[in-house]
C-alpha angles and dihedrals in degrees: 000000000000091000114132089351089137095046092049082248101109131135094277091064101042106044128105107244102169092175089055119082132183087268095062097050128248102323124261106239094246073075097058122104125243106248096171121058086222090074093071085068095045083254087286134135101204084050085053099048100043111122133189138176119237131219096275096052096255115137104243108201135148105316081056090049096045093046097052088057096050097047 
């Protein structure tokens, strides 16, 4: 998230923030889209690998956790 701070190319002025116009000021990077589908796991690997088991004793992984941030 530091990346290009110091050359006013950080993430905040890079990013594509589709919901953000000239009226509302550069985007906070909470606005920014995810172009990576690694962003959907934090860009984590734990994050990626964690599994559960629902209530209905269904294990729940990654694919569940995919689908239920593109829906």
């Amino acid at each position: 998230m530091q990346l290009g701070i110091g050359e006013n190319s950080g993430l905040e002025n890079i990013c594509y923030a589709p919901l953000t116009s000239q009226f509302t000021g550069p985007p906070d990077i909470k606005q920014c889209v995810v172009q990576s589908v690694w962003g959907y796991f934090q860009d984590s690997e734990d994050t990626f690998d964690e599994t559960d088991t629902d209530a209905e004793g269904f294990v729940v992984n990654y694919l569940d956790h995919f689908v239920k941030c593109t829906q």
